[in-house]
C-alpha positions as CSV (number, residue, x, y, z in Angstrom):
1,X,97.1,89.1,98.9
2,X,96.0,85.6,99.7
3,X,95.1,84.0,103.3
4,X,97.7,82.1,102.9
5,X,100.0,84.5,101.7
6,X,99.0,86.9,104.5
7,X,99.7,84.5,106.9
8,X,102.9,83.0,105.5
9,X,105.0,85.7,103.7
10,X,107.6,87.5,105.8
11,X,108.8,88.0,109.1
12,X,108.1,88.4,112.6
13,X,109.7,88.4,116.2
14,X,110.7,84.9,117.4
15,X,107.9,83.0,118.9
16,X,108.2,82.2,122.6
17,X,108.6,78.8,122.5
18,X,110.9,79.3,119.5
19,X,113.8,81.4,121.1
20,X,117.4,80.3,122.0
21,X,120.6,81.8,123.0
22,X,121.7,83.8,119.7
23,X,125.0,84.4,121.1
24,X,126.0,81.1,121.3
25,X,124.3,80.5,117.6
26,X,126.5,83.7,116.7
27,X,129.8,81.7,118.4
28,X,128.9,78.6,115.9
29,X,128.5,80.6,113.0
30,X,131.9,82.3,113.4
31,X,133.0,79.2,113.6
32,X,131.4,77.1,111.1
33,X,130.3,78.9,108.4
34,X,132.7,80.7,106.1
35,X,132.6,84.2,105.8
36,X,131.0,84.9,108.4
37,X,130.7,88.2,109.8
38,X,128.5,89.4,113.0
39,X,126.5,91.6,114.2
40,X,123.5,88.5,114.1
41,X,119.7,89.5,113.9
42,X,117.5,86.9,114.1
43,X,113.8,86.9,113.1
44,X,111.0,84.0,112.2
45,X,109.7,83.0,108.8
46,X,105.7,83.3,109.3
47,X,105.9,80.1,107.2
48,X,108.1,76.8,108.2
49,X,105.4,75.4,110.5
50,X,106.6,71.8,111.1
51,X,110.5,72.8,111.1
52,X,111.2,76.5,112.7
53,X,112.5,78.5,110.0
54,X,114.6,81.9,110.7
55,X,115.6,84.6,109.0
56,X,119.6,85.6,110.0
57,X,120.5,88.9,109.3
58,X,124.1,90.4,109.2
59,X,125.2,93.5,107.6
60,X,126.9,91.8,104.6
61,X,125.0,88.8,104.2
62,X,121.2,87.2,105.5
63,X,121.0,83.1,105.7
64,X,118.0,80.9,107.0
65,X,118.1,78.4,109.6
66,X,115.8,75.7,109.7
67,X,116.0,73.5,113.1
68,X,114.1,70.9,114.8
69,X,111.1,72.3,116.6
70,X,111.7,71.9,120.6
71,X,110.2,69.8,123.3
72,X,109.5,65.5,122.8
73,X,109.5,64.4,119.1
74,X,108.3,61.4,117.5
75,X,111.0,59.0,116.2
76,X,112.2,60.2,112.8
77,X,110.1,62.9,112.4
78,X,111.5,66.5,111.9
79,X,114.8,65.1,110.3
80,X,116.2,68.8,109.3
81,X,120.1,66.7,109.0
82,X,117.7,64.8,105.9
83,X,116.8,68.1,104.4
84,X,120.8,69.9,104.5
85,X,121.7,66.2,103.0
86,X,119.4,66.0,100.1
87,X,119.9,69.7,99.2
88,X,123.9,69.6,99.7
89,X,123.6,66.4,97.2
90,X,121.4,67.9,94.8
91,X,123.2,71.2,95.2
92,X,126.4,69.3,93.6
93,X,124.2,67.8,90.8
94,X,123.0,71.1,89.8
95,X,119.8,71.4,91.2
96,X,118.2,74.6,91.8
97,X,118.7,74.2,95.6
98,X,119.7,76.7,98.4
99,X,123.6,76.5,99.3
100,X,124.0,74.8,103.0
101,X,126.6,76.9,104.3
102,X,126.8,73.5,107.7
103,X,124.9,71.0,109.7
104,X,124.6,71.3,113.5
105,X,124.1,68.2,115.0
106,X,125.2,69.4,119.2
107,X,121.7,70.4,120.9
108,X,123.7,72.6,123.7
109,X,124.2,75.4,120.5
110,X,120.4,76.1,120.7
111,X,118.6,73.1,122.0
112,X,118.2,71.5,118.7
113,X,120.0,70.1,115.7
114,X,119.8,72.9,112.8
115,X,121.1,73.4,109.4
116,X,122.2,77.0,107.4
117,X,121.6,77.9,104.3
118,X,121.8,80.4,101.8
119,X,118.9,83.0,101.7
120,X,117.5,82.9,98.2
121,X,115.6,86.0,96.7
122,X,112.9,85.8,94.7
123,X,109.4,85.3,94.4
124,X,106.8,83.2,96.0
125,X,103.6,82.0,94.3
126,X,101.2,81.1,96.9
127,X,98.0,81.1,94.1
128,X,98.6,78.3,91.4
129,X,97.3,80.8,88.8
130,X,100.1,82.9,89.2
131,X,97.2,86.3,89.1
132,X,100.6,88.8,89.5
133,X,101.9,87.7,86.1
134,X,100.9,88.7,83.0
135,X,98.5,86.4,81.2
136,X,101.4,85.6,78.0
137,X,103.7,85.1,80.8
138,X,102.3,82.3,83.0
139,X,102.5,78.9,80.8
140,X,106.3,79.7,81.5
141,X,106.2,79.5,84.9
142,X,103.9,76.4,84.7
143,X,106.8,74.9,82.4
144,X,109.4,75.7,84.7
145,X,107.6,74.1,87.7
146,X,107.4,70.9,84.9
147,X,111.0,71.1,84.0
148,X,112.5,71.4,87.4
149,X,110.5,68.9,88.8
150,X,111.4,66.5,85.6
151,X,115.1,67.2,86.1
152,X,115.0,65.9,89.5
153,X,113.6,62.6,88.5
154,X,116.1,62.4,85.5
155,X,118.8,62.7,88.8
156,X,120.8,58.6,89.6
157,X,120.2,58.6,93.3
158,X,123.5,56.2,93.2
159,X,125.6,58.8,91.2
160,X,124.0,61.7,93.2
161,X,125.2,59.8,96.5
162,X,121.4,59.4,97.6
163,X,121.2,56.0,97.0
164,X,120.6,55.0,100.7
165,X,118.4,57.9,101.0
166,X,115.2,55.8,101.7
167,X,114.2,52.3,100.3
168,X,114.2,51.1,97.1
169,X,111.5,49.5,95.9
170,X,107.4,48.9,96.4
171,X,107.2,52.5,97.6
172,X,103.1,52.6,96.4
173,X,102.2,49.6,98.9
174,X,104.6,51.2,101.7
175,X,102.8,54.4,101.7
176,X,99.2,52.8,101.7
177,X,99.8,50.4,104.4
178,X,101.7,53.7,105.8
179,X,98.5,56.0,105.7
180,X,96.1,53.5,106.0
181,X,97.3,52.5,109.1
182,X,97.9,55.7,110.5
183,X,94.0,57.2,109.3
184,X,92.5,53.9,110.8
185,X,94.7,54.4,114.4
186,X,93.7,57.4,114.9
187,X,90.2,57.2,116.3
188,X,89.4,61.0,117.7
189,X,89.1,61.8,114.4
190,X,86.4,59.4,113.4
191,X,86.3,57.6,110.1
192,X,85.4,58.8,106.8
193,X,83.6,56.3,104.1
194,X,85.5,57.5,101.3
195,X,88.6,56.9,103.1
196,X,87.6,53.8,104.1
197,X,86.7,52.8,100.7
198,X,90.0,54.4,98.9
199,X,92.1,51.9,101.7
200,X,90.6,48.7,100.4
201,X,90.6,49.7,97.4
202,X,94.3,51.3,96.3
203,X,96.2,47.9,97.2
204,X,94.0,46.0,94.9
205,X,94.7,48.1,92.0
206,X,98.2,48.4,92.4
207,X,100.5,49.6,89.0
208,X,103.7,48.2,88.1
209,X,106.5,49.4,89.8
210,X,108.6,52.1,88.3
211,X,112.1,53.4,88.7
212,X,113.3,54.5,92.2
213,X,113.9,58.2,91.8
214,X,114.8,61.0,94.8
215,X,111.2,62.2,95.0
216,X,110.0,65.8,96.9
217,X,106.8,64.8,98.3
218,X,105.2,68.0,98.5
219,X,106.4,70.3,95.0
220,X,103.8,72.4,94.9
221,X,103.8,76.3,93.6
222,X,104.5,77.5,96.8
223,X,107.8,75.0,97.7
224,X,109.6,76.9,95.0
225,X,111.2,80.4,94.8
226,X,110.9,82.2,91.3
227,X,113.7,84.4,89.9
228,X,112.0,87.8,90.5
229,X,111.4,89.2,86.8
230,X,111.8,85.3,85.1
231,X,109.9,82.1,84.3
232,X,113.0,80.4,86.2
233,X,113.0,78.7,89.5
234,X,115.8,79.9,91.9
235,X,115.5,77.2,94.5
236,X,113.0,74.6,95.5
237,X,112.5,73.9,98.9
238,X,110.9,72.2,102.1
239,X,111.9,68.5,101.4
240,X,110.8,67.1,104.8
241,X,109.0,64.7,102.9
242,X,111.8,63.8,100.6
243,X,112.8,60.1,100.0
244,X,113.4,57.7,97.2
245,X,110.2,56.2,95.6
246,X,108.2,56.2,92.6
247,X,108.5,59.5,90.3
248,X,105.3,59.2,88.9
249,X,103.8,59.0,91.9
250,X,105.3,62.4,93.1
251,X,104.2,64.0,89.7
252,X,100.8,63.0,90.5
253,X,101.1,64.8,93.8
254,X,102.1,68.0,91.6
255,X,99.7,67.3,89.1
256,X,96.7,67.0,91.4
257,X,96.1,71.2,91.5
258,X,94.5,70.2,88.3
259,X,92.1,68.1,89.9
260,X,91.3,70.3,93.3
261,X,89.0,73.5,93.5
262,X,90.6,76.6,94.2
263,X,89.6,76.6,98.1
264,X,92.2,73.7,98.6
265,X,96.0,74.0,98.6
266,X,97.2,74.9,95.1
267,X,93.9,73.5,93.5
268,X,93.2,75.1,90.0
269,X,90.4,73.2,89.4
270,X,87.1,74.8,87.9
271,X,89.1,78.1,86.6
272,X,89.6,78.8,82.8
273,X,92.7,77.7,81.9
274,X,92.9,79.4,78.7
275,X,91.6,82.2,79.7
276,X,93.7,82.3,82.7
277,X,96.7,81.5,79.6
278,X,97.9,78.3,81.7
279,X,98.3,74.9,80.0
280,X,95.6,72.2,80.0
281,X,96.6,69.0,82.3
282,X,97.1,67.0,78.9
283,X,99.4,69.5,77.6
284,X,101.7,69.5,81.4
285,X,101.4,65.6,81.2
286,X,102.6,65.5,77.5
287,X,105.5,68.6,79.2
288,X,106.7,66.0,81.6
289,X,107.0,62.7,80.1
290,X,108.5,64.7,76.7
291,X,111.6,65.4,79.2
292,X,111.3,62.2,81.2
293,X,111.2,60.1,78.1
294,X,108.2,58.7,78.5
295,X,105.1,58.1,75.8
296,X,102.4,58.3,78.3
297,X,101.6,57.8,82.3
298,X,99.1,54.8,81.9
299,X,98.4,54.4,85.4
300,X,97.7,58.3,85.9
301,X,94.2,58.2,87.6
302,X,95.6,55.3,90.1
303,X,98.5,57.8,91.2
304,X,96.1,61.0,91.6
305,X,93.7,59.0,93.6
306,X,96.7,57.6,95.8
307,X,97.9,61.2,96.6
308,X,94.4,61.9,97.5
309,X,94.4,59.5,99.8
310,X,97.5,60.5,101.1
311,X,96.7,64.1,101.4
312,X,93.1,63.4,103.1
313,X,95.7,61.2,105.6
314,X,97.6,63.8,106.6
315,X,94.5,66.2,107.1
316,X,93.2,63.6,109.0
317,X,96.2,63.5,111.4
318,X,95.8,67.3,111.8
319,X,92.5,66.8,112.6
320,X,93.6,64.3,115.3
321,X,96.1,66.4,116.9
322,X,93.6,69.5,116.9
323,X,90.9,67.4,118.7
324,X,93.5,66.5,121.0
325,X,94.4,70.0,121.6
326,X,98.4,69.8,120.0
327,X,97.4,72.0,116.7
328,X,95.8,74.8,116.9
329,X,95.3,77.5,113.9
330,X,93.1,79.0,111.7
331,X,95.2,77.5,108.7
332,X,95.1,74.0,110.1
333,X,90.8,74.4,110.9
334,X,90.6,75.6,107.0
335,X,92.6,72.8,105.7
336,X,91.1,70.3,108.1
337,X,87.6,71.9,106.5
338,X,88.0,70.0,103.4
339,X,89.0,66.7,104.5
340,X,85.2,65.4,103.5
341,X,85.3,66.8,100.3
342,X,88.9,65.6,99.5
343,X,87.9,62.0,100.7
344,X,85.2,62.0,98.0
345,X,87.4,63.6,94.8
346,X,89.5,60.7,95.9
347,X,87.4,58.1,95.7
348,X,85.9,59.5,92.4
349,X,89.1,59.9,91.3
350,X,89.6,56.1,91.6
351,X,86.7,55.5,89.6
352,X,87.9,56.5,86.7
């Protein structure tokens, strides 16, 4: 098993700082969620770092919570009544999505808002070369991944009643100035030259805008739950980062394991990918723009580099917060380990 599966797969006892008063989440369930029948047992997904996630047991059913974590929040961040609204919606379109079984918005249940949903079983892939499926069996997974992610982004967010979801409209120069302007406030965690670079750079060489699409933000491998003998996905989740903005740039976020080494988050790069019997990144390209209608992604290299720059951003604000003493874990020191080398595939990446 991976370090990362190791340390995310499963279960364990509620953290500390993470319990509440399961009695009166037991009273709101009986309440709110149909069919429900008690005794409750509550446990903690190892994973779910940002938004608590927990496990609810009862002996004909388990669900999974996912709240707000406690204590002072920034404005907007955390917005678990986003994530039940975008699932709900895409639920109704037909989008592999777990059921939400209800929305808690009344902090005196547990001391945050919190959503329920429906416990999906499956599998989760936490190594991009899916090693615990046969070799003739992994380019259908990889096309799965590229069909699920291309039928969200064939989705109306008008007709899916998203279409206040998030803004319509120059979503690449939102997220620079976003990113950019949150790497360069941060100063405890210094500056980086290839960050600095990639910031002057990505607004100059903006592409023309695209379609406004409900977009994920973070689909990678292990966002999605796997039937458990199949190539099928069950359910996709974590979409914290969900909005409406550019698909293509969102597929470029997927599409960037291609372009990473192994010892970063779903990176790929640097394997065999025949021998490994996975498709070559011209091949999942030609996948996804077969089903999006599409003859090519011209500005390709522009949206890797972008999400480069976005990813090394968000490492950067880890690194931040771990300097100043609010993140602390050996996941978060190994992912803020590569923020160097990511800066620089980024700003290669924008060479080409």
């Amino acid at each position: 098993m991976s370090d990362a599966a190791d340390s995310f797969s499963g279960t364990r006892e509620v953290r500390e700082a993470h319990r509440f008063d399961e009695a009166r989440l037991a009273e709101w369930m009986a309440a709110n969620v149909e069919g429900y029948a008690g005794p409750l047992t509550v446990t903690q997904f190892k994973g779910g770092q940002s938004n608590p996630t927990y496990r609810l047991d009862t002996p004909g059913r388990a669900y999974v919570l996912r709240r707000k974590p406690p204590g002072q929040l920034l404005k907007g961040a955390h917005a678990v009544e986003r994530e039940a609204r975008v699932m709900a919606a895409l639920g109704a379109q037909g989008f592999p999505v777990p059921h939400i079984f209800g929305l808690c918005t009344d902090e005196a249940v547990i001391g945050t808002w919190f959503f329920v949903m429906e416990l999906v079983e499956g599998r989760i892939f936490w190594d991009s070369t899916f090693p615990d499926v046969p070799r003739e069996e992994r380019a259908a997974y990889f096309d799965a991944m590229n069909a699920a992610l291309a039928q969200l982004h064939g989705f109306d967010p008008d007709a899916a009643n998203l279409g206040d979801y998030g803004r319509k409209g120059q979503y690449l120069e939102r997220q620079i100035a976003r990113w950019s302007r949150q790497y360069r406030e941060d100063e405890a965690a210094g500056r980086i030259d290839a960050m600095d670079r990639l910031a002057e750079w990505l607004p100059e060489h903006l592409p023309p805008e695209q379609e406004t699409r409900v977009i994920h933000g973070d689909f990678r491998t292990d966002n999605m739950i796997f039937h458990p003998g199949e190539p099928r996905v069950l359910a996709v989740l974590d979409w914290e980062l969900s909005t409406l903005g550019d698909p293509l740039a969102d597929f470029a976020y997927h599409l960037m394991m291609y372009r990473l080494p192994s010892h970063m988050v779903a990176g790929i790069a640097g394997n065999d990918l025949t021998a490994l019997g996975l498709p070559s990144e011209a091949d999942y390209v030609a996948a996804y723009c077969r089903r999006t209608g599409r003859e090519n992604i011209p500005a390709l290299d522009f949206y890797l580099a972008f999400n480069m720059f976005r990813f090394a951003a968000i490492l950067h604000g880890i690194k931040g917060r771990m300097i100043r003493g609010t993140a602390a874990s050996a996941d978060a020191e190994r992912m803020v380990a590569t923020l160097p080398e990511l800066a620089e595939i980024g700003w290669r990446q924008a060479g080409e």
